[in-house]
Residue frames relative to the residue before (quaternion, step in Angstrom):
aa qw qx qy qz dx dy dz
X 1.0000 0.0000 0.0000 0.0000 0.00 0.00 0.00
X 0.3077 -0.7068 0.5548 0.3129 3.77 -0.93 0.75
X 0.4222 -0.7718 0.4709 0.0657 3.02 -1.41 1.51
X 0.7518 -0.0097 -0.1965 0.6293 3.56 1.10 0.18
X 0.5778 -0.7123 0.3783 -0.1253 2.95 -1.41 1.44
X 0.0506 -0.8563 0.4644 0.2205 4.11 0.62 0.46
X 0.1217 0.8165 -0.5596 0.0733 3.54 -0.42 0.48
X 0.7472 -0.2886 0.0786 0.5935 3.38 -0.51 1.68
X 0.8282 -0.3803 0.2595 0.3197 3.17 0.13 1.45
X 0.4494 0.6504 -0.3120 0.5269 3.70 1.50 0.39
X 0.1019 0.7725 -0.6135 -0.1282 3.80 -0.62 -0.11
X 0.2389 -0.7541 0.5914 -0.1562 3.26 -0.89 1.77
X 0.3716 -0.7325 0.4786 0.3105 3.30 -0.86 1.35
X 0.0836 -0.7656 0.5911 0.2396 3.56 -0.82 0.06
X 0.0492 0.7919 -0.6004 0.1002 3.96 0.66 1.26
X 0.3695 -0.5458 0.6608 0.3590 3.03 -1.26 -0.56
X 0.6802 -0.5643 0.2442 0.3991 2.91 -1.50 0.94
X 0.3534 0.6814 -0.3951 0.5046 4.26 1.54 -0.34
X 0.8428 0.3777 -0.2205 0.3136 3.17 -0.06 -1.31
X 0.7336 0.4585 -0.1726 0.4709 3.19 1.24 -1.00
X 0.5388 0.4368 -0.4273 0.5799 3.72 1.25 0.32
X 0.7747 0.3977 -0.3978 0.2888 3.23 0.86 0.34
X 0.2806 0.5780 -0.4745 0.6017 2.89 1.93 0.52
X 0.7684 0.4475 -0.3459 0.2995 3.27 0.28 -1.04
X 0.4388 0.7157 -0.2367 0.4891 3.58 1.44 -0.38
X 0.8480 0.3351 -0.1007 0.3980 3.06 1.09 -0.85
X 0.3561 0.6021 -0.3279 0.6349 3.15 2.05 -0.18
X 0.6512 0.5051 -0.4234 0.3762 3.75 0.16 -0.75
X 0.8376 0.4811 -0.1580 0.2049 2.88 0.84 -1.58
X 0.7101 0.4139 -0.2498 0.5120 3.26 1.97 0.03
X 0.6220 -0.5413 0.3866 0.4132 3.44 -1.42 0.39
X 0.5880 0.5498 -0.4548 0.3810 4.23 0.58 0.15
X 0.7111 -0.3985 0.5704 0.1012 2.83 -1.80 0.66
X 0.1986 0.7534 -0.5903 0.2110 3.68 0.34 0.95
X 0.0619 -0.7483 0.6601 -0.0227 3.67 -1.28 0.90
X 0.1815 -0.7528 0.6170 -0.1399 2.89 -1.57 1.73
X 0.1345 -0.8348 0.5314 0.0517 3.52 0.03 1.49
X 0.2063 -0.6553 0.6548 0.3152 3.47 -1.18 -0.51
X 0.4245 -0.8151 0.3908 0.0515 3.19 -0.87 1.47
X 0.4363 0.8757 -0.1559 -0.1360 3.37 -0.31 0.55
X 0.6704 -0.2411 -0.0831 0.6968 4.04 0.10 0.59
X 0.7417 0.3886 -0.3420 0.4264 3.30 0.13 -1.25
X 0.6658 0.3801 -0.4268 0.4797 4.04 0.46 -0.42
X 0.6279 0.3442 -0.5126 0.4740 3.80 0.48 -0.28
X 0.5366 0.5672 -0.3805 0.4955 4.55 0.73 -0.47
X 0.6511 0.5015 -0.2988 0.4851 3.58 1.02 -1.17
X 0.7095 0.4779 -0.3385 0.3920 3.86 0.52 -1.39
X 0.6969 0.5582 -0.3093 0.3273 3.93 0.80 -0.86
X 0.6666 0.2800 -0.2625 0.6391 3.54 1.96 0.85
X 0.5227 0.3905 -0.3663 0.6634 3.57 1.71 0.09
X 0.0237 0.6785 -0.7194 -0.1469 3.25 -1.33 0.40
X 0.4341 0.6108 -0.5290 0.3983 3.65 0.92 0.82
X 0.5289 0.6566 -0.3289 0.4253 3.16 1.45 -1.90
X 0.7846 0.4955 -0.2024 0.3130 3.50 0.47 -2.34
X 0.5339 0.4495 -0.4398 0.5652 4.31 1.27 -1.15
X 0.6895 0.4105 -0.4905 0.3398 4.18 -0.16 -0.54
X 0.5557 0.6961 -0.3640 0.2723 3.04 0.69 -1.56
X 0.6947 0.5681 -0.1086 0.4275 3.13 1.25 -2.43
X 0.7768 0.4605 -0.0829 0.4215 3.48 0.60 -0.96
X 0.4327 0.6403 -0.4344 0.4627 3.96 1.51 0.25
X 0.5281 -0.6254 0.4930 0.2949 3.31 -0.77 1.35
X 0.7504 0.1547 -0.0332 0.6418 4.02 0.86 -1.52
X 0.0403 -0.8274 0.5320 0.1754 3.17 -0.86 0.78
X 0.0823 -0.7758 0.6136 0.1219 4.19 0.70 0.53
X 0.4145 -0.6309 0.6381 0.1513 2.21 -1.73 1.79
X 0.1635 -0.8910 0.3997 0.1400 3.56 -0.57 0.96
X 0.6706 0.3878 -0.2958 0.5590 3.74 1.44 0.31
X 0.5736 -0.5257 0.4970 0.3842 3.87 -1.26 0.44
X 0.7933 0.3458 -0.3259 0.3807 3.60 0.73 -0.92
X 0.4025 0.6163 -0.4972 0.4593 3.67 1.10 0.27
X 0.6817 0.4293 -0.3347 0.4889 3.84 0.91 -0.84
X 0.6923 0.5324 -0.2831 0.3964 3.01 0.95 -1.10
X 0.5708 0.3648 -0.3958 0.6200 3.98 0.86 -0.26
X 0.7579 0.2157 -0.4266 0.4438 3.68 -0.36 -0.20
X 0.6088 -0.6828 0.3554 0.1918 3.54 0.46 1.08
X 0.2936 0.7939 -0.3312 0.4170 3.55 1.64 0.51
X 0.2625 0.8015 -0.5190 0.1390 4.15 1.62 -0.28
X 0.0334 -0.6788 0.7250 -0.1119 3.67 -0.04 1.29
X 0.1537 -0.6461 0.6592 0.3527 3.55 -0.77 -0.04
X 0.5820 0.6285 -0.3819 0.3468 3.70 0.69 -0.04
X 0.4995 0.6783 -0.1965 0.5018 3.08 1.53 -1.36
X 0.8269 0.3774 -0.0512 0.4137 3.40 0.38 -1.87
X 0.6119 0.2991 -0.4235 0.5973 3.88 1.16 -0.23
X 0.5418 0.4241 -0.6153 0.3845 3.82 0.53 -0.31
X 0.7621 0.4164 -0.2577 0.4236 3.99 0.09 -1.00
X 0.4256 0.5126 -0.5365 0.5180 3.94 1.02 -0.27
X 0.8581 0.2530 -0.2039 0.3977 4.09 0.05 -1.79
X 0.6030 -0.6461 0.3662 0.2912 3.54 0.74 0.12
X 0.2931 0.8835 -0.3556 0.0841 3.06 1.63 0.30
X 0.6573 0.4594 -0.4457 0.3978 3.38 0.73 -0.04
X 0.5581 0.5102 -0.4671 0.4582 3.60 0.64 0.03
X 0.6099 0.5060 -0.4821 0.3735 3.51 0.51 -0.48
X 0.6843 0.4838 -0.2816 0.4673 3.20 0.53 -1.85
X 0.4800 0.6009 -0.4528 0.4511 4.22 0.89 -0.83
X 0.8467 0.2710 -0.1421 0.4353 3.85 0.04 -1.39
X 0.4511 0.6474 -0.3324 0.5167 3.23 1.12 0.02
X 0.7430 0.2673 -0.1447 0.5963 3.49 0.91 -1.06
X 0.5895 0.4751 -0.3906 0.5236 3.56 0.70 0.06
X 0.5004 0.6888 -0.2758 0.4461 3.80 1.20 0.10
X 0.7449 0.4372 -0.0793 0.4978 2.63 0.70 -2.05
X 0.8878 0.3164 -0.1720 0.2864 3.01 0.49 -0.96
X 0.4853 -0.7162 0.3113 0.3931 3.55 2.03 0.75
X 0.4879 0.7219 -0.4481 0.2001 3.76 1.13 0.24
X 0.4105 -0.7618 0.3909 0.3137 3.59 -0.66 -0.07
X 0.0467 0.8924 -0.4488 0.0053 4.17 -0.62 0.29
X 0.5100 -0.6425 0.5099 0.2591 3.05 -0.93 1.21
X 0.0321 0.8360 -0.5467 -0.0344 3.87 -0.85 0.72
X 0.0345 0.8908 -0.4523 -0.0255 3.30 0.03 1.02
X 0.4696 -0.7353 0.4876 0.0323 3.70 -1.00 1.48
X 0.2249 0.6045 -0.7466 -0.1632 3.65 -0.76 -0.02
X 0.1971 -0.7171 0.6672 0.0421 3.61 -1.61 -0.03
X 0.0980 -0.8396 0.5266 0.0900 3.40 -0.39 1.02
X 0.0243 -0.8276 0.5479 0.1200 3.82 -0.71 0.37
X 0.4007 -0.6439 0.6206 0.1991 2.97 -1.34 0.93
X 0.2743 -0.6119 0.7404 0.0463 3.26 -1.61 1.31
X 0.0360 -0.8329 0.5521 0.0152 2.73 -1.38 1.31
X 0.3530 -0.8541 0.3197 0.2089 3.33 -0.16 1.52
């Protein structure tokens, strides 16, 4: 399976949700600042008129591919790939291991709402 992914000029891990807890395993285990985004259509649409959006994007230690149709354009149709990222499985197994292992993490949220007039 190819492990990193070029998308509009973007490189996106494409692990499985395994592979990437062991990245993530390894972030724990040092003393740096390491950042792990989920990635998704509208932020990879958003970067191709941000070039702030596009230098972070570039520059995320983990980048999770975070929609089926992001796999599905880079021609990548694991069905593994696509039910791990349909159920969110790496976040579970992510906070799960942040549990176990008594560590601490910065989690940042946006949320958009829709006003309805």
């Amino acid at each position: 399976m190819i492990k990193k992914v070029d998308i509009l000029g973007i490189q996106l891990d494409n692990y499985t949700v395994r592979e990437a807890i062991m990245c993530v395993e390894r972030y724990l285990s040092n003393n740096v600042l390491n950042t792990i985004e989920s990635i998704s259509l509208q932020m990879l649409i958003d970067s191709e008129t941000n070039p702030v959006l596009k230098e972070v994007m570039s520059s995320l230690d983990l980048a999770i591919i975070g929609e089926k149709e992001i796999i599905q354009a880079a021609g990548l149709e694991s069905m593994q790939r696509i039910r791990e990222t349909e159920e969110n499985d790496f976040y579970f197994e992510f906070f799960k291991r942040i549990e176990r292992n008594k560590k601490s993490v910065f989690y940042l949220v946006t949320r958009r709402r829709k006003l309805i007039l």
